[in-house]
N, C-alpha and C positions, 0 to 999 in steps of 0.2 A: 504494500500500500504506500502509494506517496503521500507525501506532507498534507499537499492540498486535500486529497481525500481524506486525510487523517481528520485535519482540521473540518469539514464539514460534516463525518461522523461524530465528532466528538465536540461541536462549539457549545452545547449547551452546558457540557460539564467544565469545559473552560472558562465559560461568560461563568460561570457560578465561581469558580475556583478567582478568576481572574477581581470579582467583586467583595470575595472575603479577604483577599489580597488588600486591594486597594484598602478597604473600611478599616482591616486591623493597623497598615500604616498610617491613615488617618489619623484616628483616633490615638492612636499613641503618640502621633506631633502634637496633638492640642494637650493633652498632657503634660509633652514633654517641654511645649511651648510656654505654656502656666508658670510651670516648675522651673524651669532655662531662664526663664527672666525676672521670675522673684529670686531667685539665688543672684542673679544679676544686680538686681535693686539693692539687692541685700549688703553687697560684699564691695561694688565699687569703689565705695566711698574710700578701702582703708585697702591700700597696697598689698597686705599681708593677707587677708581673707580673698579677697581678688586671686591671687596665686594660688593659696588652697584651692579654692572651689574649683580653676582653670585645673591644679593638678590632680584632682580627685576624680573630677568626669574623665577627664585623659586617660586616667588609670583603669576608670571601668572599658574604656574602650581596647583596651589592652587585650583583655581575658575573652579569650577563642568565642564568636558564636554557641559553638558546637558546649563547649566550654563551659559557659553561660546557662545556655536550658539547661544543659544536665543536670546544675548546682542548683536547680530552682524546681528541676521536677519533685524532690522529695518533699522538697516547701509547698508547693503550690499545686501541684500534681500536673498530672497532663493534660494538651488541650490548649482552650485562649489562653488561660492565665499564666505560663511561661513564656508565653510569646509577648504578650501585654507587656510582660515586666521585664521581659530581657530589650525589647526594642524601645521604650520608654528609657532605659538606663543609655542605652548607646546614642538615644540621640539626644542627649544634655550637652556635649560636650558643644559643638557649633555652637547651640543657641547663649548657652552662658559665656563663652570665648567674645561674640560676638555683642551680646548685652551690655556686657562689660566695656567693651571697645569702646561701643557705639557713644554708652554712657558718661564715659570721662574726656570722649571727645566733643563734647557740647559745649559751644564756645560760652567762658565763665562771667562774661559783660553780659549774656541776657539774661543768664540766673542770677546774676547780682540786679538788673534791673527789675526783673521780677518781684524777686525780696525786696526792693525797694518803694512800689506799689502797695505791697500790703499782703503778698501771698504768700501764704502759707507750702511748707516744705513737701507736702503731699498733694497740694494744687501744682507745685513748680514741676515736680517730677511729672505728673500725670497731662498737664498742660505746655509744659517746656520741654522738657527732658526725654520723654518716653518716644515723642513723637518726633525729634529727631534725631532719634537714637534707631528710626522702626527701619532706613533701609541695611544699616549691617545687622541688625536682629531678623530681618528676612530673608536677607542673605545666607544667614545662620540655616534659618530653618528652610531653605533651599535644599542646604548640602545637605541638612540633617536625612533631610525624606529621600535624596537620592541616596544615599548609607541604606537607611532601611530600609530599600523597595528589596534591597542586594540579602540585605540580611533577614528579610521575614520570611526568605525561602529556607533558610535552614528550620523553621517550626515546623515545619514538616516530623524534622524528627521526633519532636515530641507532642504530634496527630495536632500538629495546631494547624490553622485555615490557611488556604491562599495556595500560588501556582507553583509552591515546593513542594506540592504533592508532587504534582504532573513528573518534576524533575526526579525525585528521592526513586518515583516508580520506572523512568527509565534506568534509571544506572543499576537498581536491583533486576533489573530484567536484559541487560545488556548482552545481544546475541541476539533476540526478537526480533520480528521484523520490524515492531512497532518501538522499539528502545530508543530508537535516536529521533523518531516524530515526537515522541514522549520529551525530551530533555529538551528540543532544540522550541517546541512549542511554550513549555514554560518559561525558557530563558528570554522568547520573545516576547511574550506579554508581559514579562516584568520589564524587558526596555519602551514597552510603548505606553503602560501605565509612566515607569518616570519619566518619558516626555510628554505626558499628558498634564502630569503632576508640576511640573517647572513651567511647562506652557501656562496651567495655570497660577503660581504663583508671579508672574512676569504679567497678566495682568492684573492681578493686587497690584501690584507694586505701580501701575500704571494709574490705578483707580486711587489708592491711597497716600502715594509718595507727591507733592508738590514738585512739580517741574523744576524748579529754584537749588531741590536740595538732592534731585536724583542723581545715581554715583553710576 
């Protein structure tokens, strides 16, 4: 059987596999996005905590995928919730790298002007700060979603959702005739989800970012 026949026997179970794909990387960037940026918020201000927080996400990034679920199956057991929590962990690191950046680069004349008006340090952040801090923080979470489009096919191994099925089942079946439609199918829908995924971020960033301060 060729590809193309492959792929027309089998789109419906791909559209399915290719949507738990997509939902599970979702859902763990707005997460990962929440959390990336209050740790951001949080740590900017003081050099020392700044570097923590950059070297602690780093460090989770470190430890193998495969690695990762393992250590969390006996925690969480099998399924979404290793997957959840291992691609939540790995995509901190952009978004807080980049929160940070964003944040200390915000020129210190309009926060002093601000405070000088009468506003408060959680209006400045929230009304000053945050919103020109949002194109490296998007930027952040750009890279982060292309990391995990890579990495949510490894849940496969531990029966979590999405087109690392498709993959795990050809290489366990490697010699079928269907083993290489199998692998070469799910490796494709995860490049055309993450350019679906960046296409859409590229227009956030178009709808949200002021022309004035786009990078």
């Amino acid at each position: 059987m060729n590809f193309w026949d492959y792929l027309g026997n089998r789109h419906q179970q791909l559209l399915t596999d290719a949507y738990q794909h997509a939902s599970a990387v979702f859902q763990c960037m707005v997460v990962a996005t929440a959390i990336g940026v209050l740790i951001g918020v949080l740590t900017y201000r003081s050099e020392w905590a700044g570097n923590l927080a950059t070297t602690a996400t780093s460090t989770i990034l470190t430890v193998p995928s495969l690695a990762m679920i393992g250590l969390l199956i006996p925690v969480v057991g099998l399924g979404v919730a290793p997957t959840v929590t291992a691609l939540t962990l790995y995509g901190l690191l952009p978004i807080v790298r980049n929160a940070i950046v964003g944040l200390r680069g915000v020129d210190p004349t309009l926060v002093d002007a601000a405070k000088g008006i009468g506003m408060s340090r959680v209006h400045r952040l929230v009304r000053i700060e945050l919103p020109l801090a949002w194109p490296p923080i998007l930027t952040g979470i750009r890279v982060s979603t292309q990391m995990l489009m890579g990495i949510a096919a490894i849940a496969a191994y531990a029966s979590g959702p999405g087109l690392g099925n498709e993959i795990f089942r050809g290489i366990a079946s490697l010699g079928s005739k269907n083993a290489l439609n199998q692998v070469l199918a799910g490796t494709l829908g995860i490049i055309v989800l993450a350019l679906l995924f960046d296409a859409a971020y590229v227009l956030i960033g178009r709808l949200t970012i002021p022309r004035g301060i786009r990078v």
